[in-house]
Backbone atoms as SQL, in Angstrom:
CREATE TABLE atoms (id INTEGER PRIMARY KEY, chain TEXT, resi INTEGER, resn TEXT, atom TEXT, x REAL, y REAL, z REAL);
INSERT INTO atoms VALUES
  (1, 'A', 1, 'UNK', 'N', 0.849, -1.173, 0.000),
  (2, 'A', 1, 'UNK', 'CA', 0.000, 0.000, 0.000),
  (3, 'A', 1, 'UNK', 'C', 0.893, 1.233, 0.000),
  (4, 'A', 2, 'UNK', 'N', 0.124, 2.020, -0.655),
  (5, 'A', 2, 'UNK', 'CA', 1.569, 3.555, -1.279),
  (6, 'A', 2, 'UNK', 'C', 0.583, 4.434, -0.146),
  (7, 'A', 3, 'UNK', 'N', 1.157, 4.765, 1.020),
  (8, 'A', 3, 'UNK', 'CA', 0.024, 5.979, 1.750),
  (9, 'A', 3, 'UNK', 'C', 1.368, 7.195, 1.695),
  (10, 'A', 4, 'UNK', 'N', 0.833, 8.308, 2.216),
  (11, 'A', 4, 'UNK', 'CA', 1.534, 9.551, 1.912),
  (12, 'A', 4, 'UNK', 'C', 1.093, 10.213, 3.307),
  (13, 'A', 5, 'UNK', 'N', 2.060, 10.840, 3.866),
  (14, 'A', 5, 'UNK', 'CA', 1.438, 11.500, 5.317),
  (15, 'A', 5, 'UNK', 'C', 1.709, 13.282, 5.025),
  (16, 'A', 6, 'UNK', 'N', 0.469, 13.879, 5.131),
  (17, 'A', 6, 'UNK', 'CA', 0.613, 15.449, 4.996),
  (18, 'A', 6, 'UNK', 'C', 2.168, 15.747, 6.070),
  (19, 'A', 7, 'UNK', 'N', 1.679, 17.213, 5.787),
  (20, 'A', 7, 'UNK', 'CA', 3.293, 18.222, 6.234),
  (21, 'A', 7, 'UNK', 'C', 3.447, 17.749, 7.503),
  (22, 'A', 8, 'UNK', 'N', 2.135, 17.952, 7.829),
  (23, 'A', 8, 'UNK', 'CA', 1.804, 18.486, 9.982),
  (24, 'A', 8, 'UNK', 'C', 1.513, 16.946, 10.443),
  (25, 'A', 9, 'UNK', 'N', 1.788, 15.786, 9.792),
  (26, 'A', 9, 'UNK', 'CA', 1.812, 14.522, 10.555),
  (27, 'A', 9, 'UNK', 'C', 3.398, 14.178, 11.497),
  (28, 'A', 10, 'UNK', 'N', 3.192, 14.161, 12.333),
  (29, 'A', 10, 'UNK', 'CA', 4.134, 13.706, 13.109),
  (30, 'A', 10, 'UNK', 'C', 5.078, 12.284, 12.282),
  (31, 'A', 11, 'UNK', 'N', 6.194, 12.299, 12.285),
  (32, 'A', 11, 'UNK', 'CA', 7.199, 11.276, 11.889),
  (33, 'A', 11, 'UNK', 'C', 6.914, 10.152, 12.595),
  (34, 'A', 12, 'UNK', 'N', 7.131, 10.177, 13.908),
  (35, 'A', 12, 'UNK', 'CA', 7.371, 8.583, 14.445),
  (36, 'A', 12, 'UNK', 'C', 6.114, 7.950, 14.243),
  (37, 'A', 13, 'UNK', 'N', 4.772, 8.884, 13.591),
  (38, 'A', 13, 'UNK', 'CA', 3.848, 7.256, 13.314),
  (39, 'A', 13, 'UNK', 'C', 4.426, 7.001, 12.338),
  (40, 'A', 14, 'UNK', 'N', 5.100, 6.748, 11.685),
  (41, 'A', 14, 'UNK', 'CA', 5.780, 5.875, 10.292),
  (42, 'A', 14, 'UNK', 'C', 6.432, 4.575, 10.883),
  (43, 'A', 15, 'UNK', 'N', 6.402, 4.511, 12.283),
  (44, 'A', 15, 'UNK', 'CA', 6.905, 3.286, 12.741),
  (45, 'A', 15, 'UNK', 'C', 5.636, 1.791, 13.117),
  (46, 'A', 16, 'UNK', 'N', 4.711, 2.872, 12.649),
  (47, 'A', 16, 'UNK', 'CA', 3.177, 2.012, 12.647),
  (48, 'A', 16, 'UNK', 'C', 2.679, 0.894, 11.092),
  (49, 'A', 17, 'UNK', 'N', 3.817, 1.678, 10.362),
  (50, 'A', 17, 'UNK', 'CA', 3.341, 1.101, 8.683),
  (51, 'A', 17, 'UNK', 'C', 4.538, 0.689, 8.449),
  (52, 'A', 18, 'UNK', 'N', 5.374, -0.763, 8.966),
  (53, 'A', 18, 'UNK', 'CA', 6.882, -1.050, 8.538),
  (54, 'A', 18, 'UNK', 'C', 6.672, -1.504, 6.943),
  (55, 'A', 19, 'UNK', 'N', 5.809, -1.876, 6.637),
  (56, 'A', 19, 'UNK', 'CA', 5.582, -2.993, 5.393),
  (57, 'A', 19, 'UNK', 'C', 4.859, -2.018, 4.336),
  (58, 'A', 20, 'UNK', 'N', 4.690, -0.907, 4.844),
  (59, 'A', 20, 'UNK', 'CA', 3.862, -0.607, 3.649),
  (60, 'A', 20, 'UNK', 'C', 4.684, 0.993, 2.628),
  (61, 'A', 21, 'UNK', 'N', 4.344, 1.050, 1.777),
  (62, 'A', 21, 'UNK', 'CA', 5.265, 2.201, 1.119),
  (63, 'A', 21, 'UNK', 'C', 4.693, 3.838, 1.292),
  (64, 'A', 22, 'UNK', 'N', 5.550, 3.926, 2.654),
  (65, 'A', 22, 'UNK', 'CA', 5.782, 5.795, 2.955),
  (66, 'A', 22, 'UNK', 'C', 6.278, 6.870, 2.818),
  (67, 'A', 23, 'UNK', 'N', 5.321, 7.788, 2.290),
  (68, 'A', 23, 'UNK', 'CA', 6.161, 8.914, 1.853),
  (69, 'A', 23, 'UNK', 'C', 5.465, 9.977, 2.872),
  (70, 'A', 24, 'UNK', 'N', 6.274, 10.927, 2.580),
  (71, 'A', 24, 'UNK', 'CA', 5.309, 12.356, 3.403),
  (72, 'A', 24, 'UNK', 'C', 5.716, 13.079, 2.276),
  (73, 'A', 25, 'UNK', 'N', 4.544, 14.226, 2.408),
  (74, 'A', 25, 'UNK', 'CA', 4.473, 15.026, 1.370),
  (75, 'A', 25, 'UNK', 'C', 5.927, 16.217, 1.203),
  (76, 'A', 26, 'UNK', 'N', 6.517, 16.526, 2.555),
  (77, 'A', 26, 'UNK', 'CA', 7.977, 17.020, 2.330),
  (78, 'A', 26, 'UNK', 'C', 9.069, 15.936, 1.785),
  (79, 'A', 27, 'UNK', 'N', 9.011, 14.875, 1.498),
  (80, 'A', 27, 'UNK', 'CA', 10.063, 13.975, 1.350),
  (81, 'A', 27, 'UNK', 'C', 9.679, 13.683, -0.289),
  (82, 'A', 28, 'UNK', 'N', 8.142, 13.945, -0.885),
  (83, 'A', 28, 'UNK', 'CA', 7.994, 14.180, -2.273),
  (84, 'A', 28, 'UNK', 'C', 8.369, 15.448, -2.606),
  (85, 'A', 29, 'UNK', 'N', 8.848, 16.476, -2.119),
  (86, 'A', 29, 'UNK', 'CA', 9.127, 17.330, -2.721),
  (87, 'A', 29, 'UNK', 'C', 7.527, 18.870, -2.876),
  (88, 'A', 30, 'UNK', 'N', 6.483, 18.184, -2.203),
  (89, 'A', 30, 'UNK', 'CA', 5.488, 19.114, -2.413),
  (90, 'A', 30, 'UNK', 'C', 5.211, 20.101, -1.187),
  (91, 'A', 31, 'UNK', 'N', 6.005, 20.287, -0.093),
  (92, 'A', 31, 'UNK', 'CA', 5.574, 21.200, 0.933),
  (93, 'A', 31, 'UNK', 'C', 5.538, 22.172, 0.502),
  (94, 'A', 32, 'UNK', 'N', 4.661, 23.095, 1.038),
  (95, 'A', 32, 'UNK', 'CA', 3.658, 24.458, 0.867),
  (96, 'A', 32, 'UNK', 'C', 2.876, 24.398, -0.185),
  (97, 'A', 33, 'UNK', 'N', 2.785, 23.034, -0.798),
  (98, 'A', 33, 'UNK', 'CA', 1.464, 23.086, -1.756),
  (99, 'A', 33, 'UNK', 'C', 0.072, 23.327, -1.005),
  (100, 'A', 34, 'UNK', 'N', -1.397, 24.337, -1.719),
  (101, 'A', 34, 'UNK', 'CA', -2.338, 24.443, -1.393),
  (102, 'A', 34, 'UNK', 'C', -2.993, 22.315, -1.362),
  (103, 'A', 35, 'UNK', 'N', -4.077, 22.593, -0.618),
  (104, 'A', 35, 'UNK', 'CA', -5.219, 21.532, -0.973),
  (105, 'A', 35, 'UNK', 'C', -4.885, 20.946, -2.289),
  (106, 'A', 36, 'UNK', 'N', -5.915, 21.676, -2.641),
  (107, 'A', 36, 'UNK', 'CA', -5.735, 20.915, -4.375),
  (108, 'A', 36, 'UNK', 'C', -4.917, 20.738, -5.193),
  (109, 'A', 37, 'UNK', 'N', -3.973, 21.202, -5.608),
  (110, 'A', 37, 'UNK', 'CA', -3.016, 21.404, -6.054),
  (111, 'A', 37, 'UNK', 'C', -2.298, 20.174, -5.567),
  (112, 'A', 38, 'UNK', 'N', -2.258, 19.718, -4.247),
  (113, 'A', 38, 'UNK', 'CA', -1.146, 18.525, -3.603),
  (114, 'A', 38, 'UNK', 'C', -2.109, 17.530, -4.107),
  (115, 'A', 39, 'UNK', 'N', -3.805, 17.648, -3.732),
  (116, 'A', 39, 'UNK', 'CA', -4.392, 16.225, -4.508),
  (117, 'A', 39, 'UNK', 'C', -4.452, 15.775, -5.530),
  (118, 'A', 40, 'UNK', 'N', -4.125, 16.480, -6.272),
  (119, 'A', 40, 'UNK', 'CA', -4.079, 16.626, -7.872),
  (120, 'A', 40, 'UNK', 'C', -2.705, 15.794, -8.025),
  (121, 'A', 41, 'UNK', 'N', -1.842, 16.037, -7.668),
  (122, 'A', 41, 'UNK', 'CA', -0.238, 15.380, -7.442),
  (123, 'A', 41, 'UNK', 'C', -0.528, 14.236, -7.167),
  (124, 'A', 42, 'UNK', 'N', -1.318, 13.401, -5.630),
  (125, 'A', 42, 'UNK', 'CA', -1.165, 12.558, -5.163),
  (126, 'A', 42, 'UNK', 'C', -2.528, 11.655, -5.445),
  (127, 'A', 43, 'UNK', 'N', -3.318, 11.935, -5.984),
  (128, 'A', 43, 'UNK', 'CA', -4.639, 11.389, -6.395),
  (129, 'A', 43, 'UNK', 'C', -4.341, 10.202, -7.492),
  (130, 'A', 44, 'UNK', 'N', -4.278, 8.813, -7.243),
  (131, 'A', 44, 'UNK', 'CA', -4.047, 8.128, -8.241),
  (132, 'A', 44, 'UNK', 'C', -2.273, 7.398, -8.394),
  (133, 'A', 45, 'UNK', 'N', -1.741, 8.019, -7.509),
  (134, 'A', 45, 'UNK', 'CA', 0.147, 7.932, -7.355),
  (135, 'A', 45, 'UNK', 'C', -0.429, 7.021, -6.077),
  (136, 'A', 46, 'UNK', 'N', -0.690, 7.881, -4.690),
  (137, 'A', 46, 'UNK', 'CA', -1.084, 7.045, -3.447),
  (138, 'A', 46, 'UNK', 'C', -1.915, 6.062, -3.580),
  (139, 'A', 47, 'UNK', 'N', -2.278, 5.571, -2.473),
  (140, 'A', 47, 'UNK', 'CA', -3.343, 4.870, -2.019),
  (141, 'A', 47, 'UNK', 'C', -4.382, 5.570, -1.057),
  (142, 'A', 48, 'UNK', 'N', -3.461, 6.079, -0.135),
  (143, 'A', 48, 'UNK', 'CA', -4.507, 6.661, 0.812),
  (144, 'A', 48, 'UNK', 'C', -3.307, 7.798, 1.400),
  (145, 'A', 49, 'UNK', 'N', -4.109, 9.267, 1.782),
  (146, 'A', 49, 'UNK', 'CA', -3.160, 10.211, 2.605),
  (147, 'A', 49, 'UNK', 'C', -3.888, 10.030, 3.556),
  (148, 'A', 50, 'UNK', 'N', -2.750, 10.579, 4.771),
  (149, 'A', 50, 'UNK', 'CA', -3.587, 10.817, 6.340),
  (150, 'A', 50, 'UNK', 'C', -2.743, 12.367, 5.837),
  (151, 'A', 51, 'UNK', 'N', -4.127, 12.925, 6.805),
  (152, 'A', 51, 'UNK', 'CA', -3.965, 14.496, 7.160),
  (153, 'A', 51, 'UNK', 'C', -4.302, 15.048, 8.720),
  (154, 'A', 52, 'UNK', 'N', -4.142, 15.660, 9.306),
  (155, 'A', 52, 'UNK', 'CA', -5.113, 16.559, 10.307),
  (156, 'A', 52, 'UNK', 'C', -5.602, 17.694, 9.575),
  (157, 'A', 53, 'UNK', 'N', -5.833, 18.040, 8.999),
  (158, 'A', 53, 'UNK', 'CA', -6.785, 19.348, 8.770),
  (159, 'A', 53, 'UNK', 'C', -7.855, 18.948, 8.081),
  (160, 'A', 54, 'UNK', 'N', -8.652, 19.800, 9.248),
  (161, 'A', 54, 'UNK', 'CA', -9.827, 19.106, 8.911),
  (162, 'A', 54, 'UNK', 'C', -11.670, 19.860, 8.102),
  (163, 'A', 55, 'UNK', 'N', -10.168, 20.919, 7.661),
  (164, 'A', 55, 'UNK', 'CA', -11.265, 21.675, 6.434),
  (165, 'A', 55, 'UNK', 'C', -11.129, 20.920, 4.894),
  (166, 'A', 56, 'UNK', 'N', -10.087, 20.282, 4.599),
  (167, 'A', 56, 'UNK', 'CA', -10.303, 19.479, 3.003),
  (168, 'A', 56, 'UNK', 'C', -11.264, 19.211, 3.015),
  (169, 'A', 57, 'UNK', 'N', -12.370, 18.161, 3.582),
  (170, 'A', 57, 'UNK', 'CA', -13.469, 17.817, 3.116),
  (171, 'A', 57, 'UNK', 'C', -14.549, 18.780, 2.965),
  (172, 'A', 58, 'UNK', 'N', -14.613, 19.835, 3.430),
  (173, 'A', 58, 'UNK', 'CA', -15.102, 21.133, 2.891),
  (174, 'A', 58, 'UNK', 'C', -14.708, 21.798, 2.196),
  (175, 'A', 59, 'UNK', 'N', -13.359, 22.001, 1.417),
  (176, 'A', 59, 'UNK', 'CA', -12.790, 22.699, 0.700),
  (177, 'A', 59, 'UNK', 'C', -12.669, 22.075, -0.810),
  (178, 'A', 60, 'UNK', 'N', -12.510, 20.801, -1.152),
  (179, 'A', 60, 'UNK', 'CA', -12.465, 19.978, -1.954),
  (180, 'A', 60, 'UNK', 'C', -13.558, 19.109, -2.394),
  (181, 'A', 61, 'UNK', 'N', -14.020, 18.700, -3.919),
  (182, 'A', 61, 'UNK', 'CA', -14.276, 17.133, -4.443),
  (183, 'A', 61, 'UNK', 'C', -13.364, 16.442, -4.416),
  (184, 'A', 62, 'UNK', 'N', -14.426, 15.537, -3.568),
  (185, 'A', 62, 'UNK', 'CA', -13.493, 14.856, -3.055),
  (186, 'A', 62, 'UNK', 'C', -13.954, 13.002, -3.336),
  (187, 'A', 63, 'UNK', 'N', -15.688, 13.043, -3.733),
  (188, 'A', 63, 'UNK', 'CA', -15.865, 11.279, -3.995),
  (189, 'A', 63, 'UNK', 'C', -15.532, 10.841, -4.925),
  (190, 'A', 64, 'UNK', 'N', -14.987, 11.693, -5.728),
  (191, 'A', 64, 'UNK', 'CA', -14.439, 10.919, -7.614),
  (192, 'A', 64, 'UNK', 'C', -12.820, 11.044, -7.564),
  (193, 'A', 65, 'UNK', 'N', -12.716, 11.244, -6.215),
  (194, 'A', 65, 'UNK', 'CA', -10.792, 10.865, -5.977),
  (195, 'A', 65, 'UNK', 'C', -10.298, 9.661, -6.112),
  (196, 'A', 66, 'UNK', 'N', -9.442, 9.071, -6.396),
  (197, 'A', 66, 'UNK', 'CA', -8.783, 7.589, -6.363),
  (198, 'A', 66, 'UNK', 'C', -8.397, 7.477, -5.189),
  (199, 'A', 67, 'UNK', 'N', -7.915, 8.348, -4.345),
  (200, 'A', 67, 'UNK', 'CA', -7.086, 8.050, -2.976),
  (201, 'A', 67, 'UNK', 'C', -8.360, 7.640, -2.086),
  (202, 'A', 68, 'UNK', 'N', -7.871, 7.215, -1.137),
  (203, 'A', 68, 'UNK', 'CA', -8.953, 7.038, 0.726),
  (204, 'A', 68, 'UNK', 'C', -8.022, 8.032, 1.252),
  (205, 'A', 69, 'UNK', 'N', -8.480, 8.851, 1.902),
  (206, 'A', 69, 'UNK', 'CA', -7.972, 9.754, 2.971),
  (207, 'A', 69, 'UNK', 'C', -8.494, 9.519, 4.253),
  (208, 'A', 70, 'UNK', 'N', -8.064, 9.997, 5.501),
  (209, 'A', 70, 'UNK', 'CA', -7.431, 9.213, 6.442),
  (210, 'A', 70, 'UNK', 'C', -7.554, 10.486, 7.469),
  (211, 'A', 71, 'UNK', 'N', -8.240, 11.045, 8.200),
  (212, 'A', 71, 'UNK', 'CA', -8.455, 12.554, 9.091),
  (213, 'A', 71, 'UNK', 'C', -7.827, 12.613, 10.214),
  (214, 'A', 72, 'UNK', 'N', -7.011, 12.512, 10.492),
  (215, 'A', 72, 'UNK', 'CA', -6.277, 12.403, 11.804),
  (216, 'A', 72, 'UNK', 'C', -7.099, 13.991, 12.946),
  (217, 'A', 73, 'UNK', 'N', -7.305, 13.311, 14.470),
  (218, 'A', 73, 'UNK', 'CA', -7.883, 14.574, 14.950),
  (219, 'A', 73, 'UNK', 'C', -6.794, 15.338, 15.927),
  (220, 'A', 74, 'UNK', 'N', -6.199, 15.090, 15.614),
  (221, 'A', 74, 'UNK', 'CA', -4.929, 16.043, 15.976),
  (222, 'A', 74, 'UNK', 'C', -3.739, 15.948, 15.189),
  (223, 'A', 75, 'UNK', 'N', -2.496, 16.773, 15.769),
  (224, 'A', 75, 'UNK', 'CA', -1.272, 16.288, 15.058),
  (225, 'A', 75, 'UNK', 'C', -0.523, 15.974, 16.295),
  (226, 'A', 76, 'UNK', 'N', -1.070, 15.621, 17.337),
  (227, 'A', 76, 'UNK', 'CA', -0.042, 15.635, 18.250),
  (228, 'A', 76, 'UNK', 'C', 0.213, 14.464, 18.461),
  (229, 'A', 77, 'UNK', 'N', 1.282, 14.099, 18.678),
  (230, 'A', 77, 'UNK', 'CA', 2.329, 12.660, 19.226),
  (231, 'A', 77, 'UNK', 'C', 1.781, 12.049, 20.141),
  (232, 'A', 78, 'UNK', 'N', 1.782, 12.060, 21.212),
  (233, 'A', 78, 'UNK', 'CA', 1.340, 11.746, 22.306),
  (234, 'A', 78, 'UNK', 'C', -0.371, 11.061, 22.384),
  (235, 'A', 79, 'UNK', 'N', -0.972, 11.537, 21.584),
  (236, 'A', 79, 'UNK', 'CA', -2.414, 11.516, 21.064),
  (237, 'A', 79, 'UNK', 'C', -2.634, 10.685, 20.270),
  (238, 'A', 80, 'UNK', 'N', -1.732, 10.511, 18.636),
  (239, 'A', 80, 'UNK', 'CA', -1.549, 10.071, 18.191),
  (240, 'A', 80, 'UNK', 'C', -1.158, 8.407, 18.745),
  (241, 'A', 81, 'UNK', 'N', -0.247, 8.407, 19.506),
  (242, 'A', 81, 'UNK', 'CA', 0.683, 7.604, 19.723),
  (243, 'A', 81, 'UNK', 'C', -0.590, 6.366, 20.485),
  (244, 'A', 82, 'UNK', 'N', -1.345, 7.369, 21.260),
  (245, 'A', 82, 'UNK', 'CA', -2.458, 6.348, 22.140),
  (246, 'A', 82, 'UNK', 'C', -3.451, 5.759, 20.886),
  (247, 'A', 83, 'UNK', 'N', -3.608, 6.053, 19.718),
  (248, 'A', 83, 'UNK', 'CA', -4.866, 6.199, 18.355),
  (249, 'A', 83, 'UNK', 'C', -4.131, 4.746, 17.655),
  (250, 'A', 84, 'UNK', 'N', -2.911, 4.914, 17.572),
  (251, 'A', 84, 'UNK', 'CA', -2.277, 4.076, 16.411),
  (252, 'A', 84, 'UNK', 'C', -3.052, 3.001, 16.299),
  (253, 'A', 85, 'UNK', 'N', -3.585, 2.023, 17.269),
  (254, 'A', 85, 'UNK', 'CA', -4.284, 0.837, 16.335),
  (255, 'A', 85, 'UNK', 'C', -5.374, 1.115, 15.427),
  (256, 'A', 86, 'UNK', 'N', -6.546, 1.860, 16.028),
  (257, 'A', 86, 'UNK', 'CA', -6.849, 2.714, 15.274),
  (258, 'A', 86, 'UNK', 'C', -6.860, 3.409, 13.901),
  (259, 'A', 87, 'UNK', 'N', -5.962, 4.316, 13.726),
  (260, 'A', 87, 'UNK', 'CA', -5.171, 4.686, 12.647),
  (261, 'A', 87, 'UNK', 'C', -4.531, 3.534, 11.510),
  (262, 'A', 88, 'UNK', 'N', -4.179, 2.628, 12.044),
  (263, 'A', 88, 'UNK', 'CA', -3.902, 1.259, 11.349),
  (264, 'A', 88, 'UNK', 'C', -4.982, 1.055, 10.276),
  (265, 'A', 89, 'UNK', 'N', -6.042, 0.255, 11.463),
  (266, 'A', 89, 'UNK', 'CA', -6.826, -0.085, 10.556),
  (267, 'A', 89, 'UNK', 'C', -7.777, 0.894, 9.587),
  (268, 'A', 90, 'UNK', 'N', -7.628, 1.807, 10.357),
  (269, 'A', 90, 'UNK', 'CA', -8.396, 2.838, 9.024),
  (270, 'A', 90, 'UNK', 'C', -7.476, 3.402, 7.400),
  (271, 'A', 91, 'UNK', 'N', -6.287, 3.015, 8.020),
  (272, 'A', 91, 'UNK', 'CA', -5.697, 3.557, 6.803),
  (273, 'A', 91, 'UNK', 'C', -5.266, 2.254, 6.032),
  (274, 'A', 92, 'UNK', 'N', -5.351, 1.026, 6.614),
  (275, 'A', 92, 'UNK', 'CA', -5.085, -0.151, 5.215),
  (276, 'A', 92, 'UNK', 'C', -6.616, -0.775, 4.825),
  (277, 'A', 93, 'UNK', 'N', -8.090, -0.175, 5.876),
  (278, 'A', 93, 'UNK', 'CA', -9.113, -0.020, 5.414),
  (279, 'A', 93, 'UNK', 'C', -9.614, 0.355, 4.070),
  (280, 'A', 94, 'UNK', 'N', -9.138, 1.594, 4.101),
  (281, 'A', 94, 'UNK', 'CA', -9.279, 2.837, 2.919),
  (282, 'A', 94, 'UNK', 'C', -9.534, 2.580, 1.760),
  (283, 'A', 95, 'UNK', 'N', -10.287, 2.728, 1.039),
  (284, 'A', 95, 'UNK', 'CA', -10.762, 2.374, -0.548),
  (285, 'A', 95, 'UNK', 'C', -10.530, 3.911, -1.525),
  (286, 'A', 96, 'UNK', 'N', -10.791, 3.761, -2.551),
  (287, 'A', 96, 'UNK', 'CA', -10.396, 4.751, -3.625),
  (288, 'A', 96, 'UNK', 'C', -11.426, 5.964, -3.112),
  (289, 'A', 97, 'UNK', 'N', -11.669, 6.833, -2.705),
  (290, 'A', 97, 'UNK', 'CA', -12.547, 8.009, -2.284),
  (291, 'A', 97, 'UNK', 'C', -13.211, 7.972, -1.275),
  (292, 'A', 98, 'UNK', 'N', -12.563, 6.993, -0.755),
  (293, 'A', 98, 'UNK', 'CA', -13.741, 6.774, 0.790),
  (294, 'A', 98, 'UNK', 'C', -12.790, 8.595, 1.662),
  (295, 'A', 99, 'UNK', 'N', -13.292, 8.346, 2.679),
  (296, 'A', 99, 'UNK', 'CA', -12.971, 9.532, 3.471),
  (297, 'A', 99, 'UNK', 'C', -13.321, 9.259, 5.074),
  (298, 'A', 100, 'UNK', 'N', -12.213, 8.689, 6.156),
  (299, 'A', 100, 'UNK', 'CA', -12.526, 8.060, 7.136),
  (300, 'A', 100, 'UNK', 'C', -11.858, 9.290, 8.096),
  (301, 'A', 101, 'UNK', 'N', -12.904, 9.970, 8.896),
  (302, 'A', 101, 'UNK', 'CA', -12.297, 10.742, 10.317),
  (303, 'A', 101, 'UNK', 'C', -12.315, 9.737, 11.520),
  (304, 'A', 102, 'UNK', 'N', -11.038, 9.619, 12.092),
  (305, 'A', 102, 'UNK', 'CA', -10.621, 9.455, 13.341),
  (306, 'A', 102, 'UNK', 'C', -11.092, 10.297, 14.589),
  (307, 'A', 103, 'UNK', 'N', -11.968, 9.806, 15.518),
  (308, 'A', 103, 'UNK', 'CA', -12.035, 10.428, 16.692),
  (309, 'A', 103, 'UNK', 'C', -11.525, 9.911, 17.860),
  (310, 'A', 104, 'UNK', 'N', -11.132, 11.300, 18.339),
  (311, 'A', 104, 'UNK', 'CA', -10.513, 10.731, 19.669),
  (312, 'A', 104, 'UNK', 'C', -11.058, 9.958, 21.006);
């Protein structure tokens, strides 16, 4: 599975996906891209992004996307860190336009 983690995702969850193929969107080369502009990039390349911000799904079309996106409700570590099983299964869940928010 190709997932992609926005700017503001914390690094050490990448120790949650050993097997699967991770990128973050600074390590493609796209930080300070707007919304669209980055989905447009990663729509169809990924499988699924996780983000915390949690205006895309208001800001964007978003059900005729190829990716599953992935809502993280924070960016914080610590928060995160308690979510990860969680987060797991929602992100190797993920189908082509689905759109899954995480609550805490």
């Amino acid at each position: 599975m190709k997932i992609i983690f926005d700017e503001n995702i914390p690094r050490p969850l990448r120790q949650f996906f050993p097997t699967d193929d991770l990128s973050t969107v600074q390590e493609s080369g796209w930080a300070g891209q707007k919304n669209g502009e980055l989905l447009a990039k990663i729509d169809g390349v990924f499988d699924v992004f996780v983000l915390a911000d949690k205006n895309l799904r208001y800001q964007q079309n978003l059900p005729h996307r190829k990716i599953g996106i992935v809502e993280l409700p924070t960016n914080r570590w610590p928060l995160l860190k308690l979510l990860a099983p969680r987060i797991i299964i929602a992100v190797h869940a993920a189908t082509p336009g689905s759109y899954v928010v995480i609550q805490e």
